[in-house]
mmCIF file of the protein (N, C-alpha, C, O) and its ligand, coordinates in Angstrom:
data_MODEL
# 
_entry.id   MODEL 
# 
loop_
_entity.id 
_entity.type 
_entity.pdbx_number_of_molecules 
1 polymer     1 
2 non-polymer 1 
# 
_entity_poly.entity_id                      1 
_entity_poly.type                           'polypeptide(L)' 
_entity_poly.nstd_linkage                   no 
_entity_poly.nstd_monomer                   no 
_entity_poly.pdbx_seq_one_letter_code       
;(UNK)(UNK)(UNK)(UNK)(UNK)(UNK)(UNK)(UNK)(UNK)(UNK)(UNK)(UNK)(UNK)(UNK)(UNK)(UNK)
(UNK)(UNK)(UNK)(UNK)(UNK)(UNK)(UNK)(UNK)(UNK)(UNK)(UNK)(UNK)(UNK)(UNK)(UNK)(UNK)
(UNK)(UNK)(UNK)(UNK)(UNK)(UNK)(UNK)(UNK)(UNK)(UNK)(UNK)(UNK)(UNK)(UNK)(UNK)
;
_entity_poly.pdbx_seq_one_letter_code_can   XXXXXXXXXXXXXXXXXXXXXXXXXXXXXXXXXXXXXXXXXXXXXXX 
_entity_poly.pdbx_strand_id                 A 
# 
loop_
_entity_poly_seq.entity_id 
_entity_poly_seq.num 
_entity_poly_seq.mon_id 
_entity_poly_seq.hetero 
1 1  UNK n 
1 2  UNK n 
1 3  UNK n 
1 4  UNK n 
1 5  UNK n 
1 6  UNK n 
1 7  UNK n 
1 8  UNK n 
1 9  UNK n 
1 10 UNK n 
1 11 UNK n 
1 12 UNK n 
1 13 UNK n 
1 14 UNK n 
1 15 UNK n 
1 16 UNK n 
1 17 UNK n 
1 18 UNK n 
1 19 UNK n 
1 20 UNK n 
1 21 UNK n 
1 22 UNK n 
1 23 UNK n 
1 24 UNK n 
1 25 UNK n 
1 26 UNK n 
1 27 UNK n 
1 28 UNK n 
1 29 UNK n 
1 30 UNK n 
1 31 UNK n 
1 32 UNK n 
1 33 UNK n 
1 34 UNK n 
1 35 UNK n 
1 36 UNK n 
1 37 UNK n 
1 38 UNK n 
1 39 UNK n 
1 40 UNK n 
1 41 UNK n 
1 42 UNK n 
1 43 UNK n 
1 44 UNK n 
1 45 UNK n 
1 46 UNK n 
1 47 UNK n 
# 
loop_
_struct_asym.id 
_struct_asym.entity_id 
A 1 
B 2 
# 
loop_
_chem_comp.id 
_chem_comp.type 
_chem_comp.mon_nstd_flag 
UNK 'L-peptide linking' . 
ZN  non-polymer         . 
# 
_pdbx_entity_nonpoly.entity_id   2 
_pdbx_entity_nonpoly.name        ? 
_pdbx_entity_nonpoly.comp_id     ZN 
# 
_pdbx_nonpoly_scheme.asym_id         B 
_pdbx_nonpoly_scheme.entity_id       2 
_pdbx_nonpoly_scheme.mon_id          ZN 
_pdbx_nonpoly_scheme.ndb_seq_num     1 
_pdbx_nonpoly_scheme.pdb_seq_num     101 
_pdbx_nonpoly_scheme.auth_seq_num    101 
_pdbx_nonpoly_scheme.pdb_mon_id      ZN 
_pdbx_nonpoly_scheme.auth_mon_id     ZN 
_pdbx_nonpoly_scheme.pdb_strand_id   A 
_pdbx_nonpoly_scheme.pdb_ins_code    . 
# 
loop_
_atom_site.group_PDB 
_atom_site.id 
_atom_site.type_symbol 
_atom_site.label_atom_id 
_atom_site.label_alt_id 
_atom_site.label_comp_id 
_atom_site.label_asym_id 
_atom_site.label_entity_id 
_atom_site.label_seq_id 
_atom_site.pdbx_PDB_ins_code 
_atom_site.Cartn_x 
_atom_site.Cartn_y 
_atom_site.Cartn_z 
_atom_site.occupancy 
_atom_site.B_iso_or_equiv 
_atom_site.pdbx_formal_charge 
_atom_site.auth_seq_id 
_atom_site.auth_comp_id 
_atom_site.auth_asym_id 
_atom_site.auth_atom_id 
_atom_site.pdbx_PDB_model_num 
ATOM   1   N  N  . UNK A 1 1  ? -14.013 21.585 -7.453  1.00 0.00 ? 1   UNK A N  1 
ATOM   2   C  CA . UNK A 1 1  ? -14.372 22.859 -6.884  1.00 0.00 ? 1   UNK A CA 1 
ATOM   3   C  C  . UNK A 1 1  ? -15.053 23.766 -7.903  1.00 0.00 ? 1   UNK A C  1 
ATOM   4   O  O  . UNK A 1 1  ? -16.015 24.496 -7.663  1.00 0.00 ? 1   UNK A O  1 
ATOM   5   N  N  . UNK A 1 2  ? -14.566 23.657 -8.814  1.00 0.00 ? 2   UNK A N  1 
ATOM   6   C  CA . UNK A 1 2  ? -15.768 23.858 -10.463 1.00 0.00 ? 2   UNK A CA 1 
ATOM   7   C  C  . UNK A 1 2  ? -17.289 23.991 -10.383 1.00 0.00 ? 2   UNK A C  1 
ATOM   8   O  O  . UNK A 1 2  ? -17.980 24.932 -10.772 1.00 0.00 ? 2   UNK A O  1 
ATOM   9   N  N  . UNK A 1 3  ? -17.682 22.801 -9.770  1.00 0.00 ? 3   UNK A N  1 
ATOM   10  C  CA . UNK A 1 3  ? -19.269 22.664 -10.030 1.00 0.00 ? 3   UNK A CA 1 
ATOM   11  C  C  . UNK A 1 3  ? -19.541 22.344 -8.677  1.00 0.00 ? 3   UNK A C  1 
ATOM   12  O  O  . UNK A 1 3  ? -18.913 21.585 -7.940  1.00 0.00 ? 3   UNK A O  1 
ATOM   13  N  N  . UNK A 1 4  ? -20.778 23.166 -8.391  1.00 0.00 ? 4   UNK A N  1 
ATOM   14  C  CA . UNK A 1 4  ? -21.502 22.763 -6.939  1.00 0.00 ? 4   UNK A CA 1 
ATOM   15  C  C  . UNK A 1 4  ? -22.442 22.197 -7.356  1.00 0.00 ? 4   UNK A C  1 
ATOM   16  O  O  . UNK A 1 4  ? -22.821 22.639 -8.440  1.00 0.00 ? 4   UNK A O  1 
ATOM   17  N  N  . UNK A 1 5  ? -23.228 21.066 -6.804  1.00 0.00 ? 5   UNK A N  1 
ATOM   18  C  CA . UNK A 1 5  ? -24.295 20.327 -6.501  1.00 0.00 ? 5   UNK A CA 1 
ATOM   19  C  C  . UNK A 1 5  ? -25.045 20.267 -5.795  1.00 0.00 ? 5   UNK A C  1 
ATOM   20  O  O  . UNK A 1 5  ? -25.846 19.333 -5.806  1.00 0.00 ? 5   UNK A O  1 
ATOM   21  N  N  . UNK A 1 6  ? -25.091 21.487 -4.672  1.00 0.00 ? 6   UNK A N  1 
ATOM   22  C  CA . UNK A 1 6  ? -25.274 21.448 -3.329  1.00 0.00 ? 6   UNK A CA 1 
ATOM   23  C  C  . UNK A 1 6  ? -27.004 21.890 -4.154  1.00 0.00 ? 6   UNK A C  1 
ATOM   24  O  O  . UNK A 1 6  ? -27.797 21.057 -3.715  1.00 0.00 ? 6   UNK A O  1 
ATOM   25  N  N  . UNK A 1 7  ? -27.458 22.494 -4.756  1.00 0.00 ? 7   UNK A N  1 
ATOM   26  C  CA . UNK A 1 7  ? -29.337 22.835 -4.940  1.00 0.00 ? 7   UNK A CA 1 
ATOM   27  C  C  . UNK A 1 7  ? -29.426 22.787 -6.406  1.00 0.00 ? 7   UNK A C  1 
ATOM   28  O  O  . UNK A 1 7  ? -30.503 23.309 -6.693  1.00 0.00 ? 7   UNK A O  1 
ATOM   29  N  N  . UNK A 1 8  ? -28.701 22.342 -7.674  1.00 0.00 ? 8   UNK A N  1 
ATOM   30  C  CA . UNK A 1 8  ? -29.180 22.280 -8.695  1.00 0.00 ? 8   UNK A CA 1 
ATOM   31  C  C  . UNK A 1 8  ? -28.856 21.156 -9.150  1.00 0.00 ? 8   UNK A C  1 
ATOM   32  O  O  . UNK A 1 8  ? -27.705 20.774 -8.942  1.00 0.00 ? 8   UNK A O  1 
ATOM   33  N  N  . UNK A 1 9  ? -29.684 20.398 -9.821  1.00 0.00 ? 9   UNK A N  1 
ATOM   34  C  CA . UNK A 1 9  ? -30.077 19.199 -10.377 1.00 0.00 ? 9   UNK A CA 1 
ATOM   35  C  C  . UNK A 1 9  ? -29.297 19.405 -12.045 1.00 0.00 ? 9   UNK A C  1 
ATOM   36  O  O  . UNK A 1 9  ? -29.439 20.532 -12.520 1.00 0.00 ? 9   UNK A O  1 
ATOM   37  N  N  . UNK A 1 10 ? -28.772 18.721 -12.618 1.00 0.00 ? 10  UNK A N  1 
ATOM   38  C  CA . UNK A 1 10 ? -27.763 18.618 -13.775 1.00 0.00 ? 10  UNK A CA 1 
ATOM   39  C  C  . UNK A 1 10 ? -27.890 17.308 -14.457 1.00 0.00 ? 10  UNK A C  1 
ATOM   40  O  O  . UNK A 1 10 ? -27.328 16.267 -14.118 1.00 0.00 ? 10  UNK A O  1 
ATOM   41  N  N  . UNK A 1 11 ? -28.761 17.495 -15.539 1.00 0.00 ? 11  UNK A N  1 
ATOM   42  C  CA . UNK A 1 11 ? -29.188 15.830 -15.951 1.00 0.00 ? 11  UNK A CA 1 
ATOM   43  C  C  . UNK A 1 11 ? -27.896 15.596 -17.152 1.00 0.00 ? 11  UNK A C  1 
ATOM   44  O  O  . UNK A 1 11 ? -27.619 16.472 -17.971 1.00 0.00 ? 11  UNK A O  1 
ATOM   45  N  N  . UNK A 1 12 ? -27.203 14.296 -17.084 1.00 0.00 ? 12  UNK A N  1 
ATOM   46  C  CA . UNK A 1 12 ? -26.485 14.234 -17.958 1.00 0.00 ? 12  UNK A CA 1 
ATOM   47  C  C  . UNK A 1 12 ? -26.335 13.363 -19.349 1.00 0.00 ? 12  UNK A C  1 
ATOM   48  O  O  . UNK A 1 12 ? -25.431 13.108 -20.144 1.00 0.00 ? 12  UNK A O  1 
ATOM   49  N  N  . UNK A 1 13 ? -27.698 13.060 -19.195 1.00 0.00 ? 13  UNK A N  1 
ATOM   50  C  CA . UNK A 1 13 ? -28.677 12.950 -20.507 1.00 0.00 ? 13  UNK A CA 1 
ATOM   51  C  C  . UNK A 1 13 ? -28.609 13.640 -21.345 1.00 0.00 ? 13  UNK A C  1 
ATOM   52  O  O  . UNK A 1 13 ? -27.996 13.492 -22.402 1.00 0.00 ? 13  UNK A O  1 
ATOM   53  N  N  . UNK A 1 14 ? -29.642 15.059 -20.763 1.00 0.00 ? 14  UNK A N  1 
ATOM   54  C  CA . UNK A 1 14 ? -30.372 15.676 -21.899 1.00 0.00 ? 14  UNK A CA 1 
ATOM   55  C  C  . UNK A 1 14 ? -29.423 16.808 -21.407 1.00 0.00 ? 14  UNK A C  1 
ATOM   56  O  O  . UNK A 1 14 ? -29.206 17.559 -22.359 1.00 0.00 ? 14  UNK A O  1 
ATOM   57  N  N  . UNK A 1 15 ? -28.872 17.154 -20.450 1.00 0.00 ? 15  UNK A N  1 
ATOM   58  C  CA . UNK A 1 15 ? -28.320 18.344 -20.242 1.00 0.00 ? 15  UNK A CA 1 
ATOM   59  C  C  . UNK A 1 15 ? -29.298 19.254 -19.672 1.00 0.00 ? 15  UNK A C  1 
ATOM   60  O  O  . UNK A 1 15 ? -28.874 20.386 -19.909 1.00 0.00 ? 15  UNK A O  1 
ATOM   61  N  N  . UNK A 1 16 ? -29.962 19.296 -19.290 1.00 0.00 ? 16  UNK A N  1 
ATOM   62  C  CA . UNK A 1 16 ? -30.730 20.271 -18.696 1.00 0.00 ? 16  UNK A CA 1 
ATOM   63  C  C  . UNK A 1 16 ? -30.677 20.529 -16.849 1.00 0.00 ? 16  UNK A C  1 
ATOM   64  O  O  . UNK A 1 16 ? -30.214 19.769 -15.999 1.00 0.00 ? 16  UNK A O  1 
ATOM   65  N  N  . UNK A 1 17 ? -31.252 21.711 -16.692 1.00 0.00 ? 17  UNK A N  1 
ATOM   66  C  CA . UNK A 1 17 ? -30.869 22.238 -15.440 1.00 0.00 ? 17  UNK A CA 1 
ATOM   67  C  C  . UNK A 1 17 ? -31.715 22.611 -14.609 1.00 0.00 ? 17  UNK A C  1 
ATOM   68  O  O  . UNK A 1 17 ? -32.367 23.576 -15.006 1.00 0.00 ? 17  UNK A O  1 
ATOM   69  N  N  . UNK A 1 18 ? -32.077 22.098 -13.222 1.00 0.00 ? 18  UNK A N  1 
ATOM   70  C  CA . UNK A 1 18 ? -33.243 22.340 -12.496 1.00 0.00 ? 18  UNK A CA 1 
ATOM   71  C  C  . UNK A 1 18 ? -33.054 22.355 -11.318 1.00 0.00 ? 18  UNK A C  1 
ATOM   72  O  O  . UNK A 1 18 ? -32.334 21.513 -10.780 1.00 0.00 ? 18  UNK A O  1 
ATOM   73  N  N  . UNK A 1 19 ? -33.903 23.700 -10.391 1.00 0.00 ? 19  UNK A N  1 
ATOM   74  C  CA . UNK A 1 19 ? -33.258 23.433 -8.955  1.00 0.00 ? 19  UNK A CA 1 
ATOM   75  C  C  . UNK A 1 19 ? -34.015 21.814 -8.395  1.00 0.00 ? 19  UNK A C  1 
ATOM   76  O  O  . UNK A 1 19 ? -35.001 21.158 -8.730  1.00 0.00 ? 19  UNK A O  1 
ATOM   77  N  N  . UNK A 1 20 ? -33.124 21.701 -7.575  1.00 0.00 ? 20  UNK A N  1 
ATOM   78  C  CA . UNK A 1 20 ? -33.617 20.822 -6.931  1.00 0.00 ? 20  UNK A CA 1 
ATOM   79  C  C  . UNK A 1 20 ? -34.938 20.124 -6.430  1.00 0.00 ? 20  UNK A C  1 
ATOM   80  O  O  . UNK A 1 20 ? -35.546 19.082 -6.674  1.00 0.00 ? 20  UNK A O  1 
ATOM   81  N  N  . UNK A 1 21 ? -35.091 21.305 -5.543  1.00 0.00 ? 21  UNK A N  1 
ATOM   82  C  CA . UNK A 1 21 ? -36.210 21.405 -5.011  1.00 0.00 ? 21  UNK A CA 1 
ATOM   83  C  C  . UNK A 1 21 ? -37.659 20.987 -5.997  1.00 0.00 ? 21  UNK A C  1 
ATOM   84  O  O  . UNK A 1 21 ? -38.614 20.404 -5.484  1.00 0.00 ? 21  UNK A O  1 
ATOM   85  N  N  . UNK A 1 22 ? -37.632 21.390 -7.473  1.00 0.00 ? 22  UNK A N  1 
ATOM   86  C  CA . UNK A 1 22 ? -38.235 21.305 -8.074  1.00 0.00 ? 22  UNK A CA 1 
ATOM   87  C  C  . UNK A 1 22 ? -38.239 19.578 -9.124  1.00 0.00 ? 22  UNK A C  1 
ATOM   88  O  O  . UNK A 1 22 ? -39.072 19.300 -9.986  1.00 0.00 ? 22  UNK A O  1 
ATOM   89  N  N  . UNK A 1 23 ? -37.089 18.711 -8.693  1.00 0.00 ? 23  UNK A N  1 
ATOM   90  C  CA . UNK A 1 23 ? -36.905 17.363 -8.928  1.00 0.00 ? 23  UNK A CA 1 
ATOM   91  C  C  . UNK A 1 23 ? -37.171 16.370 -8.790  1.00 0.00 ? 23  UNK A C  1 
ATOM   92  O  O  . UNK A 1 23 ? -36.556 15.787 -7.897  1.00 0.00 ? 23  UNK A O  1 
ATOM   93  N  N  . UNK A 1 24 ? -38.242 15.565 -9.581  1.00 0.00 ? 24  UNK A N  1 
ATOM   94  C  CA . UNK A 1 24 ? -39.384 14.551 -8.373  1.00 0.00 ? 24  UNK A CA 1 
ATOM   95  C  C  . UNK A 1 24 ? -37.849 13.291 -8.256  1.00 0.00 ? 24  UNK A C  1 
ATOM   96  O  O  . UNK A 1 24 ? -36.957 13.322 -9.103  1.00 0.00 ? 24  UNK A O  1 
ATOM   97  N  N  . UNK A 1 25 ? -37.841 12.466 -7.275  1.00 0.00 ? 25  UNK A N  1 
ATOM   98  C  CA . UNK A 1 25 ? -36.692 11.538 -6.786  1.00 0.00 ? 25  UNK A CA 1 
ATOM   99  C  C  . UNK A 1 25 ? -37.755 10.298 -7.017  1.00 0.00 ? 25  UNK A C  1 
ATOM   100 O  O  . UNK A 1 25 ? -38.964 10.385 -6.802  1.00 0.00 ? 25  UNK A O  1 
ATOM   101 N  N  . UNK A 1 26 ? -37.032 9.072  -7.520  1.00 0.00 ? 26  UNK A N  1 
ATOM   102 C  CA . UNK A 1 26 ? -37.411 7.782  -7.203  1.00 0.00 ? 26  UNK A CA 1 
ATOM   103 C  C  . UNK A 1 26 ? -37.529 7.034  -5.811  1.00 0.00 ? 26  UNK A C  1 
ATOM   104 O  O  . UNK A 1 26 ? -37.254 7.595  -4.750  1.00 0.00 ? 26  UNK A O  1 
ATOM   105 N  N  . UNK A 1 27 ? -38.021 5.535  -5.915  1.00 0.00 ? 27  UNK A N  1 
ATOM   106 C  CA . UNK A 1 27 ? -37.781 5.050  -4.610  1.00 0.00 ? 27  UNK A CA 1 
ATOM   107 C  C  . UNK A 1 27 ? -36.722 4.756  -4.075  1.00 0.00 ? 27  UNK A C  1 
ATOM   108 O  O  . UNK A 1 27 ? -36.867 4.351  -2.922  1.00 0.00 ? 27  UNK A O  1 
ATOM   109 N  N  . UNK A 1 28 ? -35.321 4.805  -4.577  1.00 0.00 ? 28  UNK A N  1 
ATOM   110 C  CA . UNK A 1 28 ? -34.302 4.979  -4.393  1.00 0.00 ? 28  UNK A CA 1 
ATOM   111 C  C  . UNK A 1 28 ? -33.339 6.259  -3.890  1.00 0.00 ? 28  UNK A C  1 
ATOM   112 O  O  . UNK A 1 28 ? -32.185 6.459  -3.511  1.00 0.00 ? 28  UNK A O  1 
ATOM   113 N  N  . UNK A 1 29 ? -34.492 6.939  -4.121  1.00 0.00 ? 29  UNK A N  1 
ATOM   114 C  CA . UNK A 1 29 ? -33.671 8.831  -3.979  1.00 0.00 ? 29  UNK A CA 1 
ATOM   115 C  C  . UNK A 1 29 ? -32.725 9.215  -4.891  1.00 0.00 ? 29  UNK A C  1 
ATOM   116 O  O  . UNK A 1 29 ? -31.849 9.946  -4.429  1.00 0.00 ? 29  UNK A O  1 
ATOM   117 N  N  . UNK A 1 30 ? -32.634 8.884  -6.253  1.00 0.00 ? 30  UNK A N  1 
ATOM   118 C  CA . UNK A 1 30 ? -32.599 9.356  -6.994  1.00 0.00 ? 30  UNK A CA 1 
ATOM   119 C  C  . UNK A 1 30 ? -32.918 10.511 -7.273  1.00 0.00 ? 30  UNK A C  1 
ATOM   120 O  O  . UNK A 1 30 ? -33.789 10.846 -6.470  1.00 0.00 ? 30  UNK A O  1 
ATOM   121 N  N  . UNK A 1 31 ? -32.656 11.464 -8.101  1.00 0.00 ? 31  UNK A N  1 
ATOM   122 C  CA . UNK A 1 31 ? -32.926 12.791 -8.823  1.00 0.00 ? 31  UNK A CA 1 
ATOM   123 C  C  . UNK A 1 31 ? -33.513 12.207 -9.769  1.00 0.00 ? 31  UNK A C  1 
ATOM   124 O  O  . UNK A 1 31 ? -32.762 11.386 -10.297 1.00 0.00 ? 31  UNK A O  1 
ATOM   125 N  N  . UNK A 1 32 ? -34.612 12.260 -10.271 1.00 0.00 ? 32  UNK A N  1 
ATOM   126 C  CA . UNK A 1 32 ? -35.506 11.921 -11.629 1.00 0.00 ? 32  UNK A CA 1 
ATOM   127 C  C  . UNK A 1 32 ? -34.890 12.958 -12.267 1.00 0.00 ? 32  UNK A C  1 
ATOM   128 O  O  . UNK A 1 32 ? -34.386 13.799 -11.522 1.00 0.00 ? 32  UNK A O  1 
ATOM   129 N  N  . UNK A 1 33 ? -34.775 13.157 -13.654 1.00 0.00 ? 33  UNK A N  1 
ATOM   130 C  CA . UNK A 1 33 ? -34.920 14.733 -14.504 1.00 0.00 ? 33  UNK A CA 1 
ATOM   131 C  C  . UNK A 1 33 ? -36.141 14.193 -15.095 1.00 0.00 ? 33  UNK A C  1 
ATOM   132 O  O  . UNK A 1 33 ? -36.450 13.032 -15.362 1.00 0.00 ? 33  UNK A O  1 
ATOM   133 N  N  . UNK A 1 34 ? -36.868 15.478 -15.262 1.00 0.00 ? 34  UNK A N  1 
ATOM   134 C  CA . UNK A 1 34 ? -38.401 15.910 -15.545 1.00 0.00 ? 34  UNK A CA 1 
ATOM   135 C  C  . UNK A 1 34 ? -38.422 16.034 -16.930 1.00 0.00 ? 34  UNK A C  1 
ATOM   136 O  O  . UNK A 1 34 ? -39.522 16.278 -17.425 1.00 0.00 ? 34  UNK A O  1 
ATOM   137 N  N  . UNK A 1 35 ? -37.123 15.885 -17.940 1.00 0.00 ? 35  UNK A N  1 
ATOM   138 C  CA . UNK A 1 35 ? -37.427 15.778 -19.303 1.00 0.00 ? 35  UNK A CA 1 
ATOM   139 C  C  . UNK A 1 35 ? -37.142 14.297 -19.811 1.00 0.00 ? 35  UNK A C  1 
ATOM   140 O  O  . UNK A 1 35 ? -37.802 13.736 -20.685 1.00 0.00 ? 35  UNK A O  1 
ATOM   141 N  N  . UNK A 1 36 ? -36.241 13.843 -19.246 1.00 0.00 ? 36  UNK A N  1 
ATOM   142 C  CA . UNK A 1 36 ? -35.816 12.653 -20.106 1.00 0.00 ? 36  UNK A CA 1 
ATOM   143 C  C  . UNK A 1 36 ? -36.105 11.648 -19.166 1.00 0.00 ? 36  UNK A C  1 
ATOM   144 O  O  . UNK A 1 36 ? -35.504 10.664 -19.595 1.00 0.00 ? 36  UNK A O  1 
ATOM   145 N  N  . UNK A 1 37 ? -36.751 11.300 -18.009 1.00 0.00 ? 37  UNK A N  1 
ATOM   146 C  CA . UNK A 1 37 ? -36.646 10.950 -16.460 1.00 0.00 ? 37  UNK A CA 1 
ATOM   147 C  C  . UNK A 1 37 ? -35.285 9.884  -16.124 1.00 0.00 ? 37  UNK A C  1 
ATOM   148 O  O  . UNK A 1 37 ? -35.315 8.977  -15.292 1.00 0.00 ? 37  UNK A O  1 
ATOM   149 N  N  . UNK A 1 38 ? -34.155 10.233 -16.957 1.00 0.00 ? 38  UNK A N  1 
ATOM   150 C  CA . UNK A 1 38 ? -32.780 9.519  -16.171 1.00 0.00 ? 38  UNK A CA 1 
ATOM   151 C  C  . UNK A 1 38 ? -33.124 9.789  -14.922 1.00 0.00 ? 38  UNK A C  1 
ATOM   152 O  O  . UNK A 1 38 ? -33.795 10.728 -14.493 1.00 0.00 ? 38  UNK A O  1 
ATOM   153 N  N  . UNK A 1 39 ? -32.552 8.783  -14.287 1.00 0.00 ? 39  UNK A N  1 
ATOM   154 C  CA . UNK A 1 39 ? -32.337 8.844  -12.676 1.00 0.00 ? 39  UNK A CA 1 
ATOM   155 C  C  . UNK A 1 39 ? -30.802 9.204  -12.441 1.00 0.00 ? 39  UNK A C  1 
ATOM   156 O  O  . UNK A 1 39 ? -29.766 8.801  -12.970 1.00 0.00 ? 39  UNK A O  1 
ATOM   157 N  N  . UNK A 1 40 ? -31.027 9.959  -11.616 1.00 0.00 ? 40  UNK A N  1 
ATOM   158 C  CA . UNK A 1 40 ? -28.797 10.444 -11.183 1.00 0.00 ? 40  UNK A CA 1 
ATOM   159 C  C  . UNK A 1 40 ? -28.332 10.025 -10.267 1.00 0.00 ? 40  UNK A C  1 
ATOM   160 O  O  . UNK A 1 40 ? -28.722 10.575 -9.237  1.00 0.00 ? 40  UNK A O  1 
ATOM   161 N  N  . UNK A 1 41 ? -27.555 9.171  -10.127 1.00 0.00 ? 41  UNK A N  1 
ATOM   162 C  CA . UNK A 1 41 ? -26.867 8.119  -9.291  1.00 0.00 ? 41  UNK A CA 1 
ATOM   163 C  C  . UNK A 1 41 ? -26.236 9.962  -8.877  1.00 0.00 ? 41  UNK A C  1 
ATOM   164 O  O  . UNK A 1 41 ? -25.771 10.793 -9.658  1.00 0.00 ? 41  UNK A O  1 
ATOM   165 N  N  . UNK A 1 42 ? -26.536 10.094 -6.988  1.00 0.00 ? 42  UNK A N  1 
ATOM   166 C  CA . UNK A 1 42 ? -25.793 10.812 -5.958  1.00 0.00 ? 42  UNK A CA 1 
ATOM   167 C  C  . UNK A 1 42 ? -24.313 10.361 -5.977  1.00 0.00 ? 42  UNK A C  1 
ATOM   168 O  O  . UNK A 1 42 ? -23.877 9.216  -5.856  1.00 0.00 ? 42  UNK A O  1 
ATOM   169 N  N  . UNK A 1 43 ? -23.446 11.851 -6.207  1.00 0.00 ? 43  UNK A N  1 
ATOM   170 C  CA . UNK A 1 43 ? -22.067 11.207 -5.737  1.00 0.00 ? 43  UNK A CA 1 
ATOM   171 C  C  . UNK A 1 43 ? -21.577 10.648 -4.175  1.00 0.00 ? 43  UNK A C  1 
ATOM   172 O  O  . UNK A 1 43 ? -20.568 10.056 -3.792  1.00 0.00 ? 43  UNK A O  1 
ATOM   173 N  N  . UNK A 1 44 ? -23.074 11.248 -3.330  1.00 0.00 ? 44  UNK A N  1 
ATOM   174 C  CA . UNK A 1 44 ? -22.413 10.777 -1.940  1.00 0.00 ? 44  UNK A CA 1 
ATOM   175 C  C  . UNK A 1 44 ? -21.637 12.315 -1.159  1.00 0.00 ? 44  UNK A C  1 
ATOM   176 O  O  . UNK A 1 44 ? -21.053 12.549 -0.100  1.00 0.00 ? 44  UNK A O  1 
ATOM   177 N  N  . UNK A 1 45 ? -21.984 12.997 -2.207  1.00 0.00 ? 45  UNK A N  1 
ATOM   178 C  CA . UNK A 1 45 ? -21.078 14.380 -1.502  1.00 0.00 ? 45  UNK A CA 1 
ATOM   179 C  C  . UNK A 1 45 ? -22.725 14.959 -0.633  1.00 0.00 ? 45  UNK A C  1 
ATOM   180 O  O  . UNK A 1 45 ? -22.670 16.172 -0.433  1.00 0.00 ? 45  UNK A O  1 
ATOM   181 N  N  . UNK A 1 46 ? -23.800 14.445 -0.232  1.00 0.00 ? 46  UNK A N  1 
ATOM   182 C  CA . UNK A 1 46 ? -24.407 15.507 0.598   1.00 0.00 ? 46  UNK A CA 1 
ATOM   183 C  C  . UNK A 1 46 ? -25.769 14.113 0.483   1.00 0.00 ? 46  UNK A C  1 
ATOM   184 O  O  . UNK A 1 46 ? -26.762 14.198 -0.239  1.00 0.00 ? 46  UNK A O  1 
ATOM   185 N  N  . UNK A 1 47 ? -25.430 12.920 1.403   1.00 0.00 ? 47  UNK A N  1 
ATOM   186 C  CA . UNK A 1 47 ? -26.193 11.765 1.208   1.00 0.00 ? 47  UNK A CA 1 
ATOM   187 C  C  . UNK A 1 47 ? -27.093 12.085 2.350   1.00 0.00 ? 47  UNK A C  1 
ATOM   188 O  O  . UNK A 1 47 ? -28.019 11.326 2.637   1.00 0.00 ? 47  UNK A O  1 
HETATM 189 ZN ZN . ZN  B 2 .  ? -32.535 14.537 -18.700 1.00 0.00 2 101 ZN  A ZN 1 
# 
């Protein structure tokens, strides 16, 4: 209940922070991050 996920993107790479909206996704639907391009495995909380 700490952290929402519901519109910001949280790379846990590099640590950096981006709305969503602004997050290019793989062919998988992934969250790319735009600095380091990890892909973020979705917890499934909003699939
Ligand atoms: Zn990153």
């Amino acid at each position: 209940m700490s952290i929402q996920k519901g519109s910001t993107f949280d790379c846990p790479e590099c640590d950096v922070t981006a709305p969503s909206a602004s997050v290019p996704y793989d062919a998988l639907g992934y969250a790319v991050c735009p600095v380091c391009s990890h892909a973020t495995v979705p917890t499934g909380d909003d699939a």
